[in-house]
TITIVO-837145 format. One line per field, with one value per residue (C-alpha): residue in one letter; x, y, z. Coordinates in steps of 0.001 Angstrom, whole numbers, padded with zeros to 6 digits, m for minus. Each point is the difference from the previous one (the first is absolute). Layout:
% TITIVO-837145
code	[A, ...]
xx	[X, ...]
yy	[Y, ...]
zz	[Z, ...]
***
This chain:
% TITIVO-837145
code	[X, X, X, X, X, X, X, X, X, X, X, X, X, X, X, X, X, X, X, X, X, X, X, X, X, X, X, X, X, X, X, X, X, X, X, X, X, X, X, X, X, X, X, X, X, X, X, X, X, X, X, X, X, X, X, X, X, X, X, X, X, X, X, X, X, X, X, X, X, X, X, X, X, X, X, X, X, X, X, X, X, X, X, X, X, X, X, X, X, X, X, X, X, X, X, X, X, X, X, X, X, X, X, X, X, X, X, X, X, X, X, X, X, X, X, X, X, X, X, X, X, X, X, X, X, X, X, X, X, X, X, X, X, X, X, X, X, X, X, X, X, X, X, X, X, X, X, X, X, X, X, X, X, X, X, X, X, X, X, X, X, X, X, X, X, X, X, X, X, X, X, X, X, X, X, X, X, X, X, X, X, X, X, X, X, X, X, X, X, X, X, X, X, X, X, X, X, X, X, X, X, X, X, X, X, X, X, X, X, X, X, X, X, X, X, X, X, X, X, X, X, X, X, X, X, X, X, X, X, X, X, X, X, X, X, X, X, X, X, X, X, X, X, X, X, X, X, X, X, X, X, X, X, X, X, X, X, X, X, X, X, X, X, X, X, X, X, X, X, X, X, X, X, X, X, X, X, X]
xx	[113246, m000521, m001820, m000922, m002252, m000332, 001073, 001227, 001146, m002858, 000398, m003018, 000826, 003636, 000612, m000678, m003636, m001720, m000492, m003614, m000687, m002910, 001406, m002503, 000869, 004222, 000904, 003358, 001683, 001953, 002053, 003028, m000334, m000965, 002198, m001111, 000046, 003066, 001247, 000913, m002157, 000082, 002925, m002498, m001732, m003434, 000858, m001361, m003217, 000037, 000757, m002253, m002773, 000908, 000503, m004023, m001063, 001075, m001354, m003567, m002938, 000450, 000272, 000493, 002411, 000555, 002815, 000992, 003481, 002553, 001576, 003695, m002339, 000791, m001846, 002932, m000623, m003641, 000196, 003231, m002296, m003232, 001610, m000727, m003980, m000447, m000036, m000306, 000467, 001126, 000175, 001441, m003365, m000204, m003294, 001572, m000249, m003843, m000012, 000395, 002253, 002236, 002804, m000338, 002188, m000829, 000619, m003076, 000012, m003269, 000634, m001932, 000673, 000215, m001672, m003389, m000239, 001356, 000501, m003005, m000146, 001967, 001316, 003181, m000309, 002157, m001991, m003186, 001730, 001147, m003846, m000790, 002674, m001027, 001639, 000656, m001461, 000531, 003103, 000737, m001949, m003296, 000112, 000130, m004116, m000877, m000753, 002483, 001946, 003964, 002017, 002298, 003084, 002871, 002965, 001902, m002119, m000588, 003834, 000004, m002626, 002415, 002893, m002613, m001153, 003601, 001545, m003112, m002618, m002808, m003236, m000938, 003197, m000040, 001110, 000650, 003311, 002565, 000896, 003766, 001145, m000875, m003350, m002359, m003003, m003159, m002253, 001001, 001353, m003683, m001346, m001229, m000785, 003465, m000374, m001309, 001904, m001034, 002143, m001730, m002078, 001875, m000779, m000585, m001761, 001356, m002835, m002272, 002346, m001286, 001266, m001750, m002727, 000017, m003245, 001294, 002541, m002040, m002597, 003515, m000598, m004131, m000561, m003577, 000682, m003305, m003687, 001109, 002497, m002184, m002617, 001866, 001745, m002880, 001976, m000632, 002418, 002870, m000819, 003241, m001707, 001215, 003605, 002905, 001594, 003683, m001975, m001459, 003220, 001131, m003094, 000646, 003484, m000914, m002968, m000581, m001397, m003457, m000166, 003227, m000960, m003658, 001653, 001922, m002948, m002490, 002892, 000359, m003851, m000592, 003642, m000347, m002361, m000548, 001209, m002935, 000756, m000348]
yy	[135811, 002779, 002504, 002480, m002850, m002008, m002922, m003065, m003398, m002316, m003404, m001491, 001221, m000168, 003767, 003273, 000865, 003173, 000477, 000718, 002759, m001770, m001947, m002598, m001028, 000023, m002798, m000863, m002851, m002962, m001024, 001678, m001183, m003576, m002701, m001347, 002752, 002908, 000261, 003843, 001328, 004436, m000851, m001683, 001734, 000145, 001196, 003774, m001690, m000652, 003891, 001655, m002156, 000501, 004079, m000687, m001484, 002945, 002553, m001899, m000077, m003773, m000397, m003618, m002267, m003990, m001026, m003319, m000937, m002816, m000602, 002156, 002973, 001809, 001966, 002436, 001302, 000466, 002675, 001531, 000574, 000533, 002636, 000795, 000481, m003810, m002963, m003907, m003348, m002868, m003776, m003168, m002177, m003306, m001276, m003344, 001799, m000209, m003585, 000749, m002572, 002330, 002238, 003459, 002076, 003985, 002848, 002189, 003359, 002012, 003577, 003184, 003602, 001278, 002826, m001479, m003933, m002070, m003440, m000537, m003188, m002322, m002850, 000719, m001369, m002704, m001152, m000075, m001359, m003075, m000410, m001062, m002781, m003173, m003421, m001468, m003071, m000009, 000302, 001059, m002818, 001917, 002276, m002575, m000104, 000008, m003370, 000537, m002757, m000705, 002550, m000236, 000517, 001256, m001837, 002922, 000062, m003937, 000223, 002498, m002012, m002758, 001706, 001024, m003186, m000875, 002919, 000945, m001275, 003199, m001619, 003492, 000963, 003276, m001139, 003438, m000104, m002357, m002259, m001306, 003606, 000177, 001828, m002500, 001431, m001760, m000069, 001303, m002723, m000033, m001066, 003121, 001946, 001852, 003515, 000847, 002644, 001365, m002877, m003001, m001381, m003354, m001277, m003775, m002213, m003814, m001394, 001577, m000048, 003440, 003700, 002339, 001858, 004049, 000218, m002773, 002154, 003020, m002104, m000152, 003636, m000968, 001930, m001931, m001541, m002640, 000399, m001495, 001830, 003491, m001515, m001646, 003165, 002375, 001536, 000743, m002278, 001085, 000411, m001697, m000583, 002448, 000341, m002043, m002713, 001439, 003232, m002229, m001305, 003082, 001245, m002895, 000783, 003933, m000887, 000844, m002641, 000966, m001787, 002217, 003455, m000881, m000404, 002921, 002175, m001191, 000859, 003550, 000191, m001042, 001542, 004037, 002295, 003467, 003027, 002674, 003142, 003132]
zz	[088058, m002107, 002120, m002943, m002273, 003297, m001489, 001922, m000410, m000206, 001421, m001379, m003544, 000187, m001247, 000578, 000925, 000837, 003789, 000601, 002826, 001284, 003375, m000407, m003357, 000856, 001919, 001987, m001800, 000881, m002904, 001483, 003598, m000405, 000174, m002945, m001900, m000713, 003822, m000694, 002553, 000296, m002876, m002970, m002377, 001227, 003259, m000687, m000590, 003590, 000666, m002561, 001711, 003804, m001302, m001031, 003073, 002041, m002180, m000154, 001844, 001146, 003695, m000044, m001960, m000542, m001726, m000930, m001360, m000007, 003579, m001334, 000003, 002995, 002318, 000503, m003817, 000359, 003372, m001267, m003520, 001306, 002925, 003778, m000454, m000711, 002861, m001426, 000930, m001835, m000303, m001776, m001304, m001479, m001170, 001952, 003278, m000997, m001272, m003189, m001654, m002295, 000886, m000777, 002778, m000318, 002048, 001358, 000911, 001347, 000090, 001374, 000022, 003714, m000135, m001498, 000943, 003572, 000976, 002184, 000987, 002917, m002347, m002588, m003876, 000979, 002925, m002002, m003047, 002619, 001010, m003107, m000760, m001083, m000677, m003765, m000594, m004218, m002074, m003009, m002243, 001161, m002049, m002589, m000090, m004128, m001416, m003682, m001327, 000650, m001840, m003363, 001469, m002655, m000553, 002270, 002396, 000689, m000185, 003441, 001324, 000066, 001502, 002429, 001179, m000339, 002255, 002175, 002048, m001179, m000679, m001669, m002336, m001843, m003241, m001063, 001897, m000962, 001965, m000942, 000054, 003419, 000248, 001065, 001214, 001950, 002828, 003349, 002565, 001717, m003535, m000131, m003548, m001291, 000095, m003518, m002264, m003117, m001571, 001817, m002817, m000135, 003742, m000704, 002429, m000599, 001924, m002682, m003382, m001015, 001352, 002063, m002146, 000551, 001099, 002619, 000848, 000446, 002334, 002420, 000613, 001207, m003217, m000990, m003717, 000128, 001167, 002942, 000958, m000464, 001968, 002750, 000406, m000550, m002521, m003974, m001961, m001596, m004052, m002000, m003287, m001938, 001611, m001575, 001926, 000266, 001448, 002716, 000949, 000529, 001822, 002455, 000551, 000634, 002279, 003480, 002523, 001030, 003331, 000709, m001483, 001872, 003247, 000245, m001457, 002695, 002491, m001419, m000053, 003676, 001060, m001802, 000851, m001343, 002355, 000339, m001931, 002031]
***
């Protein structure tokens, strides 16, 4: 990082970005923790993002933090970065431990400077999180739910199909990973969704001849792309219109779960309570 121009690797742009001072704009990323991503952890090159932004949570006015991040993320690096005044908790989430049928493991950390906010309550996030755990009773072809016509499949890619069907038993192939070279990719062996990356605009359903649409793949996140899904939710629906199909994919594969993020927020909301100022 260059500390004079603040300037800093930027994941999402893949360069070097200008570091905003504003801790609720900066944002811990994962690309160099996740498994699927650079595994260079403190070592890659957006690592003092995670600094400059723990350097701006100490230094603000924020008494409570959330962060979400991809289950490498470690809990030791947040308290060694955010220092001595800061408790937290944290906890593994998959939308599947709420009946969700997709996979989408993250980490979960609630945080609170001592001084100003305490754990008030007699139940611990993962005790609470546990209340709420639910069965799955779908798999991955729900989120299959647009009426569209079988897809055009190019020579290439009915090719891996074939290998797939072939080599593997997935139902729900990402054809954007080849499968003769060994990186066959599908649902999870529940039949649940794959986890989605920002590459995962191929997933093909062979019960339905077509791929998962974007907008489908947003909806596995309970973000509300119909009228039905707003209302049923008692949510506004998310507005795609004007947003280019390769930036949706993306957007899916960035995405946080609501059920999960909900669940720990109502924790953190019935858990912290604000210390009285003398």
């Amino acid at each position: 990082m260059n500390t004079k121009n603040k300037y800093c690797f930027c994941s999402r742009h893949n360069q070097m970005c200008e570091l905003q001072p504003d801790p609720d704009k900066d944002c811990p990323v994962c690309v160099d923790y996740s498994l699927m991503g650079r595994r260079l952890q403190e070592t890659g090159p957006s690592h003092e993002v995670h600094v400059s932004y723990y350097a701006n949570m100490r230094n603000s006015k924020n008494s409570v933090l959330i962060i979400e991040n991809v289950t490498e993320y470690k809990e030791a690096l947040v308290k060694r970065e955010l220092g001595g005044q800061w408790d937290l908790v944290s906890i593994r989430v998959d939308p599947r431990l709420l009946g969700l049928p997709c996979s989408r493991a993250r980490v979960f950390m609630i945080c609170w400077k001592r001084e100003e906010v305490r754990w008030v309550c007699p139940f611990t996030l993962h005790s609470f999180v546990e209340c709420l755990r639910s069965q799955v009773t779908m798999n991955a072809g729900a989120y299959f739910f647009k009426d569209l016509p079988k897809a055009k499949l190019t020579p290439s890619a009915a090719s891996n199909l074939k290998d797939y069907q072939e080599k593997t038993s997935y139902q729900y192939p990402d054809l954007n990973q080849i499968c003769r070279n060994g990186r066959a990719r599908g649902e999870c062996k529940d039949g649940c969704l794959q986890t989605l990356t920002t590459n995962s605009g191929r997933i093909f359903s062979q019960a339905h001849n077509r791929y998962l649409e974007p907008d489908e793949a947003l909806s596995s996140h309970v973000l509300p792309v119909t009228k039905k899904q707003a209302r049923d939710s008692g949510s506004i629906m998310l507005q795609l219109g004007d947003v280019a199909r390769t930036s949706q994919v993306k957007m899916a594969g960035n995405a946080m779960s609501v059920p999960c993020i909900g669940a720990v927020m109502m924790c953190a909301a019935l858990g912290l309570q604000k210390i009285p100022q003398k």
